[in-house]
C-alpha positions in Angstrom: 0.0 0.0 0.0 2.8 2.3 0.7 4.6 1.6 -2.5 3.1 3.6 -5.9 1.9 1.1 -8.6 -0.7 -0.5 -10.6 -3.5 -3.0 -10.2 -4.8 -4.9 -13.1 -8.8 -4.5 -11.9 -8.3 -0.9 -12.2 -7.0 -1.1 -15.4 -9.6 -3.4 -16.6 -11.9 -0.9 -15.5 -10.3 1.9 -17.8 -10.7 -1.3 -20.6 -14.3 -1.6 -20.5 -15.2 1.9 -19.9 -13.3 2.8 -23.3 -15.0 0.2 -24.7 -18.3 1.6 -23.4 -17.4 4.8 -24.9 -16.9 4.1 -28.4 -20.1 1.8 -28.9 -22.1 4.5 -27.4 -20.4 7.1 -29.2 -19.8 4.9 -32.5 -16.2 5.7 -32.6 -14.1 3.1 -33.0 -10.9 4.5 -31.1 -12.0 4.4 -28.3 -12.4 0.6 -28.3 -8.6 0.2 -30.4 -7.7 2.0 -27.2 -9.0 -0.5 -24.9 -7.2 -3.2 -27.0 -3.9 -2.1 -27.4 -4.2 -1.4 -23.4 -5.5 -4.6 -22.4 -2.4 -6.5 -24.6 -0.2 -3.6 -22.8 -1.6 -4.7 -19.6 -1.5 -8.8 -20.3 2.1 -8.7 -21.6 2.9 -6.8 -17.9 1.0 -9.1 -15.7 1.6 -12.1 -16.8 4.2 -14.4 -16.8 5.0 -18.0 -17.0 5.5 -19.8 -13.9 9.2 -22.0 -13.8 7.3 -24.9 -12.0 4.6 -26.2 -14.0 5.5 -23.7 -17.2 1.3 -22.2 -16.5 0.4 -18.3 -17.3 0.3 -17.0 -13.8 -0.2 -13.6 -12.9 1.1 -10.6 -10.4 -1.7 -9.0 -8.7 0.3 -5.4 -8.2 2.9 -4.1 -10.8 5.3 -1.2 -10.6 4.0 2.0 -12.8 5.9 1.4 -15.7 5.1 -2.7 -15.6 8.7 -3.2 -15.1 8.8 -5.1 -12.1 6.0 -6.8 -10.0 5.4 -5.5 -6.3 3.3 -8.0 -5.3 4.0 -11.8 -6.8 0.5 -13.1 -5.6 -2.5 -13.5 -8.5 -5.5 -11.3 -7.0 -8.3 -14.1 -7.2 -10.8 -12.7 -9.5 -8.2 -10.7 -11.7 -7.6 -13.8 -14.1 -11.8 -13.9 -14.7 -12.2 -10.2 -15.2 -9.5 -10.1 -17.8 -11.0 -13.4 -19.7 -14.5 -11.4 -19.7 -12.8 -7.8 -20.2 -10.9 -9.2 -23.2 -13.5 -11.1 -24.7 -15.8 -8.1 -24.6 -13.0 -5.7 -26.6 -12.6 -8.6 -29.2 -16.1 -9.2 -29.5 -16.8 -5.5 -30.3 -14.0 -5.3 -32.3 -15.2 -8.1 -34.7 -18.5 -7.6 -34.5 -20.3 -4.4 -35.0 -16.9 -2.6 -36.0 -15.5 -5.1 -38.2 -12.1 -3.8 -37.6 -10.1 -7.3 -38.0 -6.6 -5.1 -38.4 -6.7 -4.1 -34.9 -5.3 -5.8 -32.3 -6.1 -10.0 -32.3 -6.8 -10.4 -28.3 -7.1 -14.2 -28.9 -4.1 -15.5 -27.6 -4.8 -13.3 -24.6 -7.8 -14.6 -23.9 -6.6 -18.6 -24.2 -4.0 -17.2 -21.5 -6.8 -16.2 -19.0 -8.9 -19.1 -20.2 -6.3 -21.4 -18.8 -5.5 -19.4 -16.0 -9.0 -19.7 -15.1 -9.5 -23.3 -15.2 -8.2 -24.1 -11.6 -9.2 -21.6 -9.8 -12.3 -20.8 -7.5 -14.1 -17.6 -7.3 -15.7 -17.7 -3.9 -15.3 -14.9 -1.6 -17.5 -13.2 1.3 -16.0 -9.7 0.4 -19.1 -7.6 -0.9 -16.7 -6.0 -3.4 -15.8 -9.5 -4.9 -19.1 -10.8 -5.0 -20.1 -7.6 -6.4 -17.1 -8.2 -8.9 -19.0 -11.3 -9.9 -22.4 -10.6 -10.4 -20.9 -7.9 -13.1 -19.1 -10.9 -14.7 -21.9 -13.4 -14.4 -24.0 -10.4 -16.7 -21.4 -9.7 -19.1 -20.6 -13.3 -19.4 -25.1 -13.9 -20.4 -24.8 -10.9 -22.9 -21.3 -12.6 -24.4 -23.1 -15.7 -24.8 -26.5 -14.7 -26.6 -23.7 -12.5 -29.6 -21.7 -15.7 -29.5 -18.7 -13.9 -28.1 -17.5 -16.0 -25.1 -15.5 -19.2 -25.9 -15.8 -20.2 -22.4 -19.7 -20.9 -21.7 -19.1 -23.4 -19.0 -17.6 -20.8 -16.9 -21.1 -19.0 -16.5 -22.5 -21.8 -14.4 -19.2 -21.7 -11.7 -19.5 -17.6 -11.8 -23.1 -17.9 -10.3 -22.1 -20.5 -7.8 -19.3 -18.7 -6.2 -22.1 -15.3 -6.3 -24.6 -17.3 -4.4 -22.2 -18.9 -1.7 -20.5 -15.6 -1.1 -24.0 -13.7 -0.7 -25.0 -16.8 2.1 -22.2 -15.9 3.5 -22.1 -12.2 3.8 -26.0 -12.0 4.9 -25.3 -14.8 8.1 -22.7 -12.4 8.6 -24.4 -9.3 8.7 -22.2 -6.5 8.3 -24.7 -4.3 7.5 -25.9 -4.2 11.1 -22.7 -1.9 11.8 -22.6 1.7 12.0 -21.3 4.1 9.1 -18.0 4.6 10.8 -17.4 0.7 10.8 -18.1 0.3 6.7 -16.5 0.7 3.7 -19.3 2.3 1.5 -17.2 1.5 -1.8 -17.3 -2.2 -1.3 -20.6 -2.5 0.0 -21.6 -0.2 -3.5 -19.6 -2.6 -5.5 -22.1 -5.4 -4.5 -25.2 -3.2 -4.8 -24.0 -2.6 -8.3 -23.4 -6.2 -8.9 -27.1 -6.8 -7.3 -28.7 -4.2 -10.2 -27.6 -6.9 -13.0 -29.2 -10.2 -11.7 -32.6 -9.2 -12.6 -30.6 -8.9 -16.0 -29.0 -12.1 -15.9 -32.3 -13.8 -15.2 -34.6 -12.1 -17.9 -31.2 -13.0 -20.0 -31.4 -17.1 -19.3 -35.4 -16.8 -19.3 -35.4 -15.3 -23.0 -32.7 -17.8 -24.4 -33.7 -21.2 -23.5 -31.9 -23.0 -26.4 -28.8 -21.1 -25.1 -29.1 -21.4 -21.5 -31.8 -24.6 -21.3 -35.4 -24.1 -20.1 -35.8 -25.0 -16.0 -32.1 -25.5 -15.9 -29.3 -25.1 -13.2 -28.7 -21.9 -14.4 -31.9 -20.1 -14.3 -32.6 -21.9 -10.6 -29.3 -20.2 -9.2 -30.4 -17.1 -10.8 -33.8 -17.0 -9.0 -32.1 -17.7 -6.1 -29.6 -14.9 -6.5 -33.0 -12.8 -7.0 -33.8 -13.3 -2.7 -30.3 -10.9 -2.3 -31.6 -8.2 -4.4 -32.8 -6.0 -1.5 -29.8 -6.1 0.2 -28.6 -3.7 -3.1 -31.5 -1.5 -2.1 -30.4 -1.3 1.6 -26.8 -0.4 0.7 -28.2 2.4 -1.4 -30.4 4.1 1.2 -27.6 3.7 3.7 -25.3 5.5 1.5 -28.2 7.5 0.9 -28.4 9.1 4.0 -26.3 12.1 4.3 -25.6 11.6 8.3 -23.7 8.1 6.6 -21.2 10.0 5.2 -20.0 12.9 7.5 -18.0 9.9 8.5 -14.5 9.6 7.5 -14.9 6.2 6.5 -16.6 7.8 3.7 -14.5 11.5 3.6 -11.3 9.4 3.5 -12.3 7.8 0.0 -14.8 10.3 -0.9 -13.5 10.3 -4.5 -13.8 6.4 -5.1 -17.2 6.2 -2.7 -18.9 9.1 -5.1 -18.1 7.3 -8.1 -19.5 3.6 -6.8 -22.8 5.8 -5.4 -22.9 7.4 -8.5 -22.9 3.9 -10.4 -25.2 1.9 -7.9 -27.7 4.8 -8.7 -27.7 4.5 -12.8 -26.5 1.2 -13.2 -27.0 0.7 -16.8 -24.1 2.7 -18.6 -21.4 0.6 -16.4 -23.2 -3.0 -16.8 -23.8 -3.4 -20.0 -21.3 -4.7 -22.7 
């Protein structure tokens, strides 16, 4: 924390919102950007480990990507670059046609293999929060035939419904203002605004997802979570919740989250 440096979520982050930017503008730069950032970002991150020769990655990298500060993998970083990535190149392809940009297809059978091993369960609101975003992009991937990875959708919702078990028996949310980080409790309020997405999604594809299946039963059961979004909000909400310098001390990060939980739409969708 004391050292300056870069994470890769963040820089994800800048990915998709680039991304966002040119298919609601229509200019194609802006998503060229996002590509030649995310193979900037891979080529820094990654590495291949001397043991069993596998893509690993660094969870914190210095500024320049010259040198790793941290040498362990953040746990969802390897599933938000697979999504990330497949969301540029499926833009890219798609409804810009621009096949001369960057190819992010080697990329995204690093993260695909990366992925294969690991397990996405967490009780951090945040994380969860982290998934539920992914488990939504990963739907609207599937129905333009833009994910490779299909099978990963079904793990995704798992790990979201195990870590929301786990973080309502805990109850954080019985704490006051001063004991809570409003960005990470935002992060799974946003995360919360997609699932009625996900489950209209698997509801209107059933030769996609299957009719009655696993998938839409985890979905519905995600659905019983959905006001604890809508608590988060008001709490936030209330401007007595943040005179608290667990909010003035990341006021900057906390505005954008509240800003995001409140129009949802712009950030979520692919």
């Amino acid at each position: 924390m004391e050292r300056d440096g870069q994470y890769y979520h963040y820089l994800t982050k800048w990915m998709h919102a680039l991304n966002r930017v040119g298919r609601v503008t229509g200019d194609p730069a802006y998503n060229r950007w996002a590509m030649e950032l995310a193979q900037t970002a891979h080529a820094g991150f990654t590495y291949v480990h001397p043991g069993d020769g596998r893509k690993r990655m660094y969870w914190k990298m210095s500024i320049d990507l010259g040198y790793p500060l941290v040498l362990a993998m953040g746990q969802h970083d390897p599933l938000d670059g697979l999504v990330t990535y497949s969301e540029l190149q499926a833009l890219a392809t798609g409804e810009f046609g621009e096949s001369s940009w960057p190819d992010l297809s080697t990329d995204i059978g690093d993260m695909a293999d990366i992925c294969r091993e690991e397990k996405w369960s967490t009780d951090d609101p945040l994380g969860i929060g982290g998934l539920l975003f992914d488990a939504w992009r990963i739907a609207q991937l599937m129905v333009k035939g833009g994910f490779g990875t299909p099978d990963l959708l079904d793990g995704v919702l798992d790990a979201a419904l195990l870590g929301l078990e786990s973080f309502a028996a805990d109850n954080p949310l019985k704490y006051r203002a001063r004991q809570r980080l409003a960005f990470r409790e935002l992060g799974l309020a946003i995360g919360l605004k997609g699932v009625g997405k996900v489950q209209g999604c698997i509801a209107g594809n059933p030769d996609l997802f299957g009719r009655g299946g696993p998938l839409q039963r985890k979905v519905e059961a995600l659905t019983g979570f959905v006001p604890l979004g809508q608590i988060i909000e008001r709490f936030w909400l209330d401007e007595k919740n943040r005179e608290t310098d667990s909010w003035t001390d990341h006021r900057e990060i906390n505005m954008v989250m509240l800003a995001t939980c409140l129009v949802p739409d712009g950030f979520l969708t692919v």
